[in-house]
C-alpha positions as CSV (number, residue, x, y, z in Angstrom):
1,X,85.9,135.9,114.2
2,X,84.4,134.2,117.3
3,X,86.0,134.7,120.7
4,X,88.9,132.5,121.5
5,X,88.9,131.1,125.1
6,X,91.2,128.7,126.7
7,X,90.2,125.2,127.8
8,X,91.1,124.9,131.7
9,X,92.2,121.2,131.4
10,X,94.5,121.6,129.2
11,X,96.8,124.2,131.0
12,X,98.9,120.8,131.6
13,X,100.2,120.0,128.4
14,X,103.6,122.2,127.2
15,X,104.4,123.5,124.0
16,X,100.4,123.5,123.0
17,X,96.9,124.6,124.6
18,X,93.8,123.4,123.5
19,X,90.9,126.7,122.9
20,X,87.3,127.1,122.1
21,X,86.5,129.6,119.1
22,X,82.6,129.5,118.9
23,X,81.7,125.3,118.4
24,X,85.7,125.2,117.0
25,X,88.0,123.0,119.0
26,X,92.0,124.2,117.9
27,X,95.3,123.7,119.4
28,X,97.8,126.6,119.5
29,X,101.3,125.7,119.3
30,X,104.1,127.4,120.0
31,X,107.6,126.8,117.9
32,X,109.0,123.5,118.7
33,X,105.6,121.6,119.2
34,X,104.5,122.8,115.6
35,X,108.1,121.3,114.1
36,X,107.3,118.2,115.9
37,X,103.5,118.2,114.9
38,X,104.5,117.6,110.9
39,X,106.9,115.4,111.8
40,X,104.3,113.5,113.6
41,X,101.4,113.8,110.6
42,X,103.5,112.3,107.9
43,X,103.8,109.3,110.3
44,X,102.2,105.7,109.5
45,X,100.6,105.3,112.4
46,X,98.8,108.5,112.5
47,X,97.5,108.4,109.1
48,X,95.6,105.3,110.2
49,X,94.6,106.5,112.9
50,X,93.0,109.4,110.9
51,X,91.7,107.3,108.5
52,X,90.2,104.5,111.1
53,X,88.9,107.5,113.5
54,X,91.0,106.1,116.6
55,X,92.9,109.7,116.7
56,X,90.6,112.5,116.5
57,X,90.2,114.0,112.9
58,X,92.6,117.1,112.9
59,X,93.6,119.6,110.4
60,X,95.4,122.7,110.2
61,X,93.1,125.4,109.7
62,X,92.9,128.8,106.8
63,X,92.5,130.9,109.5
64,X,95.4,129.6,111.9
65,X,96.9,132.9,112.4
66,X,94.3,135.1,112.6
67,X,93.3,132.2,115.6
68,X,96.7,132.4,117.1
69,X,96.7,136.4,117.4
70,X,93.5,136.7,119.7
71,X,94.6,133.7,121.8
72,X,98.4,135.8,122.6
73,X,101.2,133.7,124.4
74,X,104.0,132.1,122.5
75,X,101.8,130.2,119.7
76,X,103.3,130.3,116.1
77,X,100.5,128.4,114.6
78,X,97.4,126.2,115.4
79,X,95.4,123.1,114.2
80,X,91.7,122.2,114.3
81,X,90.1,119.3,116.6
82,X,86.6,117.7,115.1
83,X,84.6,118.1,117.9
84,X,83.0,115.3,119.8
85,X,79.3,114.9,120.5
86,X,79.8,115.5,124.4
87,X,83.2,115.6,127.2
88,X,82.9,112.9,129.3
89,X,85.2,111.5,132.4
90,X,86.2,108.0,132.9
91,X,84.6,108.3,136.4
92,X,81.4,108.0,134.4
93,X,82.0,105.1,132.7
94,X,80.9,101.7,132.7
95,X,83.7,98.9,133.3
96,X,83.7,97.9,129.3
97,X,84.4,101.5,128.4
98,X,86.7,101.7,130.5
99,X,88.3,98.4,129.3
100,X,88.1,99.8,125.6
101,X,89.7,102.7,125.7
102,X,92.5,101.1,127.4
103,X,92.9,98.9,124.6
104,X,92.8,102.1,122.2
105,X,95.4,103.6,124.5
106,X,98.0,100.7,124.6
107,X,97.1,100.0,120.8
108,X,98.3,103.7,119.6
109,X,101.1,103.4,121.8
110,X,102.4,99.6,119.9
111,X,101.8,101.2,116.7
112,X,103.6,104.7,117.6
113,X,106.7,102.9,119.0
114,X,107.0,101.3,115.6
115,X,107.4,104.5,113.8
116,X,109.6,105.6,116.7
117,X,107.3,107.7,118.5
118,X,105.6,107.5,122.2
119,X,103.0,109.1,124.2
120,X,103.9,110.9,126.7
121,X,100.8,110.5,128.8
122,X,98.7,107.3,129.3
123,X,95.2,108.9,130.9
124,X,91.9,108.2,129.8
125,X,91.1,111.9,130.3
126,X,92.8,112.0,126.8
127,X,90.5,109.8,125.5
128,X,86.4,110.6,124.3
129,X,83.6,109.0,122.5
130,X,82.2,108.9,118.9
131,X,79.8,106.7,117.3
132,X,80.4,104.4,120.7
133,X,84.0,104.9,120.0
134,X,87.0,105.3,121.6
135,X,89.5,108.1,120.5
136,X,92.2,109.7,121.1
137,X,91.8,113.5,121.4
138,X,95.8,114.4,122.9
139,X,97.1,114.3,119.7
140,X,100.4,117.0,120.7
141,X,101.7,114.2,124.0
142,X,103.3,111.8,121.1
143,X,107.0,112.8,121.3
144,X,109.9,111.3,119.2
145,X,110.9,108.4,121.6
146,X,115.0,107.7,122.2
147,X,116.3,104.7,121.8
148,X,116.8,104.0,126.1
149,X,114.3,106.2,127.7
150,X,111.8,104.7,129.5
151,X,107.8,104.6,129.2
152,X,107.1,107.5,131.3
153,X,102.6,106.8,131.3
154,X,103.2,103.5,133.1
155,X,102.3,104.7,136.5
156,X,100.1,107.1,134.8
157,X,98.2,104.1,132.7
158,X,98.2,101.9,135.6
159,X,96.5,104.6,138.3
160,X,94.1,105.4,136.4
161,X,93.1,102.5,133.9
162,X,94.8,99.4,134.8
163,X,94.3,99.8,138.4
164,X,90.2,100.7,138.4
165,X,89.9,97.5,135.9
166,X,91.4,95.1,138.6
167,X,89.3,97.0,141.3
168,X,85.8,95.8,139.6
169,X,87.0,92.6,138.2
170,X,89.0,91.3,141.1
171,X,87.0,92.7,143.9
172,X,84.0,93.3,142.6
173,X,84.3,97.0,143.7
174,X,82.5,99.5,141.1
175,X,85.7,102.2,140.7
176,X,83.7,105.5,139.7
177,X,83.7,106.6,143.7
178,X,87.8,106.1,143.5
179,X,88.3,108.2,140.2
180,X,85.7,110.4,141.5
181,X,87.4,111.1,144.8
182,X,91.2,111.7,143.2
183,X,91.7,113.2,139.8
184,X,95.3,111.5,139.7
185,X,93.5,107.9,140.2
186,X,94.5,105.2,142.6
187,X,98.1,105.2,143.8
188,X,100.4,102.0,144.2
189,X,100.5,102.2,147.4
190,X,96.7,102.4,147.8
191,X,96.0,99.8,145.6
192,X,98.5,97.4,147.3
193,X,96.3,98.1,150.6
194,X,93.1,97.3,148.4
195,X,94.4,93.6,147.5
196,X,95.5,90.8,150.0
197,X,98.9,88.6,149.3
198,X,96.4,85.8,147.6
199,X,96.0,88.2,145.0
200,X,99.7,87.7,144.2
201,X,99.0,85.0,142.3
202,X,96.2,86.9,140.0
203,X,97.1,87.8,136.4
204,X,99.3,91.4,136.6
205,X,99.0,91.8,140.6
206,X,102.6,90.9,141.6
207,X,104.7,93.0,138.5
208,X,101.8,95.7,138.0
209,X,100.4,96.6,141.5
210,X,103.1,95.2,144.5
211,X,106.4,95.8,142.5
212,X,105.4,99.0,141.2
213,X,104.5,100.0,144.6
214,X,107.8,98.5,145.7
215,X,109.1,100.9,143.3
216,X,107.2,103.8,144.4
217,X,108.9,102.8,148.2
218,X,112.2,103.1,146.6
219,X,112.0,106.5,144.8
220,X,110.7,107.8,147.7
221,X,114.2,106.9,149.5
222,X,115.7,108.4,146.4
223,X,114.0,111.9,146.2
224,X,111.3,110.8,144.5
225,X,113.3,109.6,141.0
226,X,110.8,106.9,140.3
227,X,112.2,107.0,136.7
228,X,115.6,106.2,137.9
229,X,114.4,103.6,139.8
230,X,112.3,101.7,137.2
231,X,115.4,102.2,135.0
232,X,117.7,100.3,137.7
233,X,115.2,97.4,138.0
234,X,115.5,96.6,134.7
235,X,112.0,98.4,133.4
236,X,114.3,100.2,130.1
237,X,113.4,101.0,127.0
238,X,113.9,97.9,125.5
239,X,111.2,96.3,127.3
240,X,108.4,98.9,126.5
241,X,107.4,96.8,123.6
242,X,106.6,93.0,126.2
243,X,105.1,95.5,128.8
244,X,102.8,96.8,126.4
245,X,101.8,93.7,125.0
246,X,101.6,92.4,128.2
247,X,99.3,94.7,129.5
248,X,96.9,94.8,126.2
249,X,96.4,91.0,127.1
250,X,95.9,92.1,131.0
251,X,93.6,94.4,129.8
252,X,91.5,92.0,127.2
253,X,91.4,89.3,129.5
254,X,89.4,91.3,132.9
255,X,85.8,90.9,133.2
256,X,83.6,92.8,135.6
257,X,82.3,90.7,137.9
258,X,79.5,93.4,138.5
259,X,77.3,92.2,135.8
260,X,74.0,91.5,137.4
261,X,72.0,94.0,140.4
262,X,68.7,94.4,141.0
263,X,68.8,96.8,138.0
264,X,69.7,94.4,135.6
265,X,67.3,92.1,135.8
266,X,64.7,95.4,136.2
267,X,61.9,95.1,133.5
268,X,60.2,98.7,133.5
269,X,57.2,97.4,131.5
270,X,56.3,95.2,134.3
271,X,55.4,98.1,136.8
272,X,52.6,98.6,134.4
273,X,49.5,97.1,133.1
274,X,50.0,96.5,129.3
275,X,48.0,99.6,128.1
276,X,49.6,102.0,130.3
277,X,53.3,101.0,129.1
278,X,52.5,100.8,125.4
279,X,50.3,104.9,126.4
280,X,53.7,105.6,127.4
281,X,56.0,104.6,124.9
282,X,53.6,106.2,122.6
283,X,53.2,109.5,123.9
284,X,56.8,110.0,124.7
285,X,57.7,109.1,121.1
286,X,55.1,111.7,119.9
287,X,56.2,114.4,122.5
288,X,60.0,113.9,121.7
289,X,59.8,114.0,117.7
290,X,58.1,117.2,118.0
291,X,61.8,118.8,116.6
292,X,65.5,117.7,116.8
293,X,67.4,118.0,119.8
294,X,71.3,118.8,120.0
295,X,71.7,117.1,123.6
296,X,69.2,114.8,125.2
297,X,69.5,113.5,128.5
298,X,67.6,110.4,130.1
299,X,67.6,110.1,133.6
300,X,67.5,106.7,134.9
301,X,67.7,105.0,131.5
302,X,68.2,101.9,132.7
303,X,68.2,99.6,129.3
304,X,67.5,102.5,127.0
305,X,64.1,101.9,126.0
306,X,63.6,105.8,125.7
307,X,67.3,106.6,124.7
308,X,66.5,104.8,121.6
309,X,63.5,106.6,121.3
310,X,65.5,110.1,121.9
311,X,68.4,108.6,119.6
312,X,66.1,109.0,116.3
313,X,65.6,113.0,116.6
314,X,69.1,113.5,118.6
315,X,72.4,114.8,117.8
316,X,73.1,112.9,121.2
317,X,71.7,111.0,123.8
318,X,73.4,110.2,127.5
319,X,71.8,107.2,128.5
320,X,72.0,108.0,132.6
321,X,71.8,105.3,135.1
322,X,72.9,105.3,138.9
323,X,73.8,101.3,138.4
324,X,77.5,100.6,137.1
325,X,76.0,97.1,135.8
326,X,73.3,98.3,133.6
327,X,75.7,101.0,132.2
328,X,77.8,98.4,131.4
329,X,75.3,95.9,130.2
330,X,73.5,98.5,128.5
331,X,76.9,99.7,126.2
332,X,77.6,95.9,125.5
333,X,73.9,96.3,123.9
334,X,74.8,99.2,121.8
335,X,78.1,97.6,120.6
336,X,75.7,95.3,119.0
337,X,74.0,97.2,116.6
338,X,72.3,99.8,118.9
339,X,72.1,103.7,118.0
340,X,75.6,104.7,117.5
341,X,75.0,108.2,119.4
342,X,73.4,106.7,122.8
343,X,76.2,107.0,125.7
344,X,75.7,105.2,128.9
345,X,76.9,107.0,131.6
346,X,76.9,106.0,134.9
347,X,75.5,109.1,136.9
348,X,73.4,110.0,140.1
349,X,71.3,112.5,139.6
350,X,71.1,113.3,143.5
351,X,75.1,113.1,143.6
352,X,75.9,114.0,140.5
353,X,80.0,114.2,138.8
354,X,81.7,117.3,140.8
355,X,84.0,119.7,139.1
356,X,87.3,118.3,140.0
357,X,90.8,119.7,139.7
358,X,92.5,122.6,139.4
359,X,90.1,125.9,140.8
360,X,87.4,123.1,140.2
361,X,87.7,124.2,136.4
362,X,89.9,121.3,135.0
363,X,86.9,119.0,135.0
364,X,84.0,120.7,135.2
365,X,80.7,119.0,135.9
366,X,78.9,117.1,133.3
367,X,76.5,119.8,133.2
368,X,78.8,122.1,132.0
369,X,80.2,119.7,129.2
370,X,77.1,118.2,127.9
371,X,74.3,120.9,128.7
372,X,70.7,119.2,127.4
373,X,68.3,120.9,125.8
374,X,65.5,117.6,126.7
375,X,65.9,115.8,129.8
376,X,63.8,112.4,130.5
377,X,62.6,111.5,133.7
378,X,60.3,108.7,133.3
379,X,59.6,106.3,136.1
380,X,62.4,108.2,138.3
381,X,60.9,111.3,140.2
382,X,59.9,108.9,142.9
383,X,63.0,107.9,143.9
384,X,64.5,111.2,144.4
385,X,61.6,112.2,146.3
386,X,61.2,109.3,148.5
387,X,64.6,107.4,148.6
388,X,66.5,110.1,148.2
389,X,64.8,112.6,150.3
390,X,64.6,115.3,147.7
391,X,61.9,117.8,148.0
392,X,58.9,118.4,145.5
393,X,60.7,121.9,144.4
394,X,64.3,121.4,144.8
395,X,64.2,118.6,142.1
396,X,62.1,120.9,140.0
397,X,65.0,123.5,140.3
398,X,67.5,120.9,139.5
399,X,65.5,120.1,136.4
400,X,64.6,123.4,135.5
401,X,68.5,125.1,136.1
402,X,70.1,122.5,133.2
403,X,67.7,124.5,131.1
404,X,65.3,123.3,128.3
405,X,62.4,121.0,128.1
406,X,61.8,118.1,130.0
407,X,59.4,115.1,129.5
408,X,58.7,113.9,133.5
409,X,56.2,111.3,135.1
410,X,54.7,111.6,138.1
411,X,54.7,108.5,140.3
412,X,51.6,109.1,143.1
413,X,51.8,107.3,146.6
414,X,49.2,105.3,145.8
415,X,51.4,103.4,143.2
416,X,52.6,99.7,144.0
417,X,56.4,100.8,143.7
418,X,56.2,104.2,145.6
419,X,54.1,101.8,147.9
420,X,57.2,99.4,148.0
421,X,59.6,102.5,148.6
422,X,57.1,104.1,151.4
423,X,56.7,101.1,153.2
424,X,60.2,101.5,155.5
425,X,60.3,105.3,155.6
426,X,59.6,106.9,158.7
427,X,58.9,110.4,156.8
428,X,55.4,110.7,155.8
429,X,56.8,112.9,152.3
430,X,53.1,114.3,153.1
431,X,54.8,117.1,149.6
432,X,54.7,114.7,147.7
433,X,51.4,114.9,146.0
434,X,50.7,115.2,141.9
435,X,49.2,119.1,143.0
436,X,52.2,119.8,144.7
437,X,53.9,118.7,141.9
438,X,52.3,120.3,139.3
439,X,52.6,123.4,141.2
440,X,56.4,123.3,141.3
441,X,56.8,121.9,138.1
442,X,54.4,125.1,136.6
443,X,56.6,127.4,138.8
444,X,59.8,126.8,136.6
445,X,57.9,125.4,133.5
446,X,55.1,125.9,131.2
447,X,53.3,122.8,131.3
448,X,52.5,122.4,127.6
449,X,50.6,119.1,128.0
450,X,49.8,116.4,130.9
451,X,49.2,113.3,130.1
452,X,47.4,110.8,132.6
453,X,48.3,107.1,131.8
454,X,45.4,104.4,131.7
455,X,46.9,103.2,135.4
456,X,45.5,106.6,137.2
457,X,48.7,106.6,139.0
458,X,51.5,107.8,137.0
459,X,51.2,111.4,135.0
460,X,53.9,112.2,131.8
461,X,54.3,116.3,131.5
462,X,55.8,118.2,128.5
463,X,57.2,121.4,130.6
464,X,58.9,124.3,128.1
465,X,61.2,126.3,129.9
466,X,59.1,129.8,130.2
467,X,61.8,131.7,128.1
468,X,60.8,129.2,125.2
């Protein structure tokens, strides 16, 4: 029997806890959740959402009680959680992630309140990715709802989905730094600030954002019983239905207005002659279907060319790009007909996602979620050296602590784009040099092949990890 541990981030949920036994993802329950768990599985709506893959596949497993004893507390049984490909946060998503699992979110909640059932919660920290999917992984916060209680996920859905959506598509702010910066997600209050009185008139702002504020005002004067005061202003049970509705067609209707950048319109093959990029694509293919990987990361994927690649001899690919745009542009791709296990992530390798939360457990980094056993760095290393100040070796220790291989090209000064990013620096970066390179990278790395492209100014390296 593998060792049972808890998951931190779950520690918020009562009357279950989520644990790791090995690569097993189970829920303990303790009495009254595990009565309300069969009523909930015989239920119309969950069925489907089994059988369309909107609510995570779960079972209850042989070996529940033997489970249950090593993981002590008050748990009476447990059920079994398929596990997805990799955790991820909706402060790394793109703006039509986002947008899609809100729709998912409000779209279980419609069909639960038909067969008299209700989420509790309304986060997307409860939902994940399969396939390019949404679903819903939280299956234990869908309570019996009675008849005159009210919603009690509004403020919750609107701080951290509905109120990031508006951000991007009314202001043309990219969200990720706000979700980043507060686990909880943007307050009423905040977001009130964040939008002028002309915004009144835009679809959702006065009832969603500046009433709900309003509200927020009011339950403060009354020791903080928002749900009284919702209830008072007419926000009952019996409109849970319209608001829902209301806010799926919110939801469907937003656009970000962040879809072009610099990035976007970025066409890696043009920073090469025609031999050198078709060298490339070649010998990364070769290098990266040497065996298949479990988790693959690429750095500064831009439009995926290489996650693609990756995709074919991957259990999963994180398609990693600093620029919200091409994240999102490059997840409309997927949707499609691209590989159906390429995420886009939108990510800074130089500021990467923190841990967040509780003891900085409750969200750990992505690091810690999504470990990579290949990482791609192709066409990248210079701008962490030169734009981003890195030195030579620290971004080799970077590289070399997620553990694994890694497929990285060298970018020399004499370039025409580290030319471009040299040309405004004051600092001479006199470390960055291919020998200095290669002497870092072999520090941390066997370097199991180098390969100079046709250009004479750009290097790809195959580096093992030395325990390998």
């Amino acid at each position: 029997m593998p060792e049972v541990r808890p998951v931190v981030g779950s520690y918020r949920e009562e009357g279950s806890r989520v644990f790791r036994a090995g690569g097993r993802v189970v829920r303990f329950l303790d009495a009254d959740t595990a009565r309300a768990w069969r009523v909930l599985s015989g239920a119309s709506f969950w069925e489907l959402g089994q059988k369309t893959g909107s609510i995570v596949s779960t079972w209850e497993p042989g070996d529940a009680q033997d489970l249950v004893r090593q993981g002590g507390g008050p748990w009476v049984t447990a059920v079994e959680h398929e596990p997805v490909p990799a955790v991820t946060y909706p402060y790394e998503w793109p703006f039509p992630m986002l947008r899609r699992a809100a729709m998912l979110q409000l779209d279980l909640l419609l069909a639960a309140l038909g067969d008299g059932f209700l989420a509790e919660d309304a986060t997307p920290y409860n939902i994940q990715w399969k396939d390019g999917h949404p679903v819903f992984i939280d299956v234990t916060s869908f309570r019996r709802h009675e008849e005159g209680d009210t919603w009690q996920g509004y403020r919750q859905f609107c701080q951290l989905y509905l109120y990031p959506l508006l951000i991007e598509a009314y202001r043309d702010i990219p969200y990720q730094s706000f979700l980043r910066g507060n686990i909880e997600g943007i307050e009423p209050e905040v977001m009130a600030r964040l939008l002028g009185w002309r915004d009144m008139l835009r679809r959702g702002v006065l009832t969603h954002v500046f009433l709900h504020a309003s509200l927020s005002r009011t339950a403060a004067g009354r020791n903080g019983d928002l749900r009284g005061a919702i209830s008072d202003s007419g926000f009952s049970s019996e409109a849970i239905r319209t608001n829902l509705r209301r806010l799926r067609y919110l939801v469907e209707t937003l656009r970000s207005r962040r879809t072009e950048s610099v990035w976007t319109a970025y066409d890696e093959s043009e920073s090469y002659c025609g031999e050198s990029w078709a060298e490339k694509q070649e010998v990364v293919a070769r290098w990266v279907a040497q065996r298949q990987w479990d988790t693959v990361w690429d750095v500064g994927a831009n439009r995926g060319v290489f996650s693609r690649m990756a995709a074919e001899h991957a259990r999963c690919v994180l398609a990693l790009d600093s620029d919200e745009a091409v994240c999102g542009a490059h997840y409309e791709q997927l949707t499609q007909g691209g590989p159906r296990n390429v995420l886009p992530l939108v990510y800074r390798f130089h500021d990467p996602s923190p841990a967040m939360g509780w003891h900085l457990r409750e969200r750990p980094a992505l690091a810690h979620r999504a470990r990579p056993d290949l990482t791609l760095l192709l066409a990248v290393v210079h701008h962490l050296c030169i734009t981003a100040n890195i030195p030579v070796q620290a971004l080799v220790d970077a590289i070399a602590d997620l553990g694994g291989t890694v497929i990285v090209e060298f970018v020399a000064k004499d370039d025409p784009q580290a030319k471009r990013l040299l040309q405004n620096k004051r600092k001479a970066h006199a470390e960055y040099t291919k020998e200095h390179f290669e002497a870092a990278l072999a520090r941390r790395f066997r370097i199991a092949a180098a390969h100079p492209l046709p250009s004479g100014t750009r290097t790809l390296y195959l580096a093992e990890p030395h325990s390998s």
